[in-house]
C-alpha positions in Angstrom: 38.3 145.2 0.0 39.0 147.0 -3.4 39.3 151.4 -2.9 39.0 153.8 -5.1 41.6 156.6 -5.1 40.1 160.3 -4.9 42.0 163.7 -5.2 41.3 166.0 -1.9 39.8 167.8 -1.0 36.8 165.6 -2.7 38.0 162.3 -0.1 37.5 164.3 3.2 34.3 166.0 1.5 32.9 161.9 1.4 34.0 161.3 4.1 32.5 164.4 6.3 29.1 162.9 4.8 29.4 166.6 2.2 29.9 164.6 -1.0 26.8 162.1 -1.4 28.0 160.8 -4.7 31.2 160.3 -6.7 30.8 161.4 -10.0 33.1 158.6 -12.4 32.5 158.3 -16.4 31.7 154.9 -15.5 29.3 152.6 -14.0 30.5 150.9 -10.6 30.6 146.6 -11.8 27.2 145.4 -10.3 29.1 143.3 -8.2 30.4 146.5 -6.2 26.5 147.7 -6.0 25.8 147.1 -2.2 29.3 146.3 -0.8 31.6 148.1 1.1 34.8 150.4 -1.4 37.8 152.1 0.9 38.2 155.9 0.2 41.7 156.9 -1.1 42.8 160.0 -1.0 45.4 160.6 -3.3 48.7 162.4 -3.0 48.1 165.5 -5.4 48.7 168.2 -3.9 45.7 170.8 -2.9 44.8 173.5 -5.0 43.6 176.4 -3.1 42.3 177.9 -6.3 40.0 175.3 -6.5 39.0 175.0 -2.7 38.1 178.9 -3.7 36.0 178.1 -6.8 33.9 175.4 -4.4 33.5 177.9 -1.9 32.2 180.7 -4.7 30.0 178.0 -6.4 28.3 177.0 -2.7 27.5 181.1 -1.7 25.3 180.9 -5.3 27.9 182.6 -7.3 25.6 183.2 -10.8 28.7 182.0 -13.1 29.0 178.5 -11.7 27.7 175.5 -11.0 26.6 174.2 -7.5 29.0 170.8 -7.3 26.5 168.6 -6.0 28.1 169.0 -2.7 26.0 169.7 0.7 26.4 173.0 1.8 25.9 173.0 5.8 28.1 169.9 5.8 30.7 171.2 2.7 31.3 175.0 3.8 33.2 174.6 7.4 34.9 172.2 6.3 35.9 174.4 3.0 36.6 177.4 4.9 38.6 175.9 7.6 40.8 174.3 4.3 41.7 178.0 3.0 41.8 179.4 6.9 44.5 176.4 6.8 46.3 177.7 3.3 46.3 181.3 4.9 48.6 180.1 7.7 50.8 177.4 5.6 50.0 174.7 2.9 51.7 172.3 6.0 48.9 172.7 7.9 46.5 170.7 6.1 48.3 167.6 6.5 48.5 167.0 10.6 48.1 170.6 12.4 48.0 171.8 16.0 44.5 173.3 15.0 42.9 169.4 14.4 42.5 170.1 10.4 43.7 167.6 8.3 43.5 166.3 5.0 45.4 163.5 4.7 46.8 162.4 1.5 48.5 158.6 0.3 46.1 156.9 2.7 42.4 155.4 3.3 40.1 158.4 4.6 36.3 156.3 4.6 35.0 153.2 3.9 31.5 153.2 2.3 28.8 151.1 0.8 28.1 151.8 -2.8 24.4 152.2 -3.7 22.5 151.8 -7.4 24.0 154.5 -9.2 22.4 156.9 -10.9 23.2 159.5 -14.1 24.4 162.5 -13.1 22.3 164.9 -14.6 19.8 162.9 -12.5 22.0 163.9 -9.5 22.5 167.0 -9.8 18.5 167.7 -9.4 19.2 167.2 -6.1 20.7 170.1 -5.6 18.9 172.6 -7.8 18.8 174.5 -10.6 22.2 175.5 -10.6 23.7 172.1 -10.2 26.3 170.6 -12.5 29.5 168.8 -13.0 31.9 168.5 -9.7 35.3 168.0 -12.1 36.5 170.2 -14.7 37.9 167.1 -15.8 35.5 166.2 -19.0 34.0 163.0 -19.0 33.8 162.4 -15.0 30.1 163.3 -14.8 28.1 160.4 -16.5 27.5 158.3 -13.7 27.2 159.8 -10.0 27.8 156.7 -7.1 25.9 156.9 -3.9 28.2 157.2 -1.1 26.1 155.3 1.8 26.9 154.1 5.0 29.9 156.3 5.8 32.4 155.0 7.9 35.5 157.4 8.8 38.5 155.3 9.6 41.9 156.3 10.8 44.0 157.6 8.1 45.6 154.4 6.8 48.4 155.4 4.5 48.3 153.3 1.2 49.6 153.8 -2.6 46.6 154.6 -4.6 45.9 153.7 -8.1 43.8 154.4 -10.9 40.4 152.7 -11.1 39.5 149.8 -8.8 41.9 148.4 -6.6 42.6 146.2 -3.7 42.7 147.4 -0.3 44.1 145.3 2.9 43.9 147.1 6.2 
């Protein structure tokens, strides 16, 4: 199965059903459109800055941009991230309190669906909807993320682009 390697907490957020597409400055191959990708999360290291910015941009905070994220499935999740970070950044990786956000492994495995430009997207989710990345370039082509299937945290060495996955 080939996987795609995502930075947390944007895996778990696919995963949870929160993140409906994955925004890429490329066009999955057709060959992918329909078929079943592996969810990597990757091993850099959380940034509760951002988890805070996500949080900000969700309550309708006028300065930013809605992340194209679903808020009722997004927000606990979100929250119980920085309740995590309050405590200790080991918590989010294997806690007493049933939070985790693994890192290095498989999270999901999902089917890819038609995808669409991401300013087409981001009308899903309103007027205030934008870019998920403030990495430029990452926005042009938003992947649906269907048939979500959470799998057991399968640790695995990630990689950039497409790559292939065995269980």
């Amino acid at each position: 199965m080939k996987a795609l390697t995502v930075w947390q907490p944007w895996a778990t957020l696919i995963a949870t059903g929160a993140k409906p597409y994955e925004f890429r400055g490329w066009q999955p191959p057709k060959w992918l459109i329909g078929q079943r990708l592996a969810i990597h999360a990757g091993a850099r290291p959380i940034k509760a800055s951002e988890i805070r910015a996500l949080v900000r941009a969700l309550h309708g905070d006028e300065n930013m941009t809605n992340p194209c994220l679903r808020k009722d499935v997004a927000l606990p999740v979100l929250d119980r991230v920085l309740d995590a970070l309050k405590k200790s950044p080991d918590t989010l990786f294997g806690t007493k309190e049933g939070l985790t956000l693994p890192h290095s492994c498989v999270v999901c495995t999902v089917v890819v669906g038609e995808p669409k430009r991401g300013d087409a997207c981001a009308v899903e989710f309103g007027d205030n909807a934008g870019n998920d990345s403030d990495r430029e370039g990452t926005f042009n082509w938003g992947w649906p993320m269907l048939d979500i299937q959470p799998v057991a945290s399968v640790p695995a060495r990630g990689a950039q682009g497409l790559w292939d996955w065995r269980e």
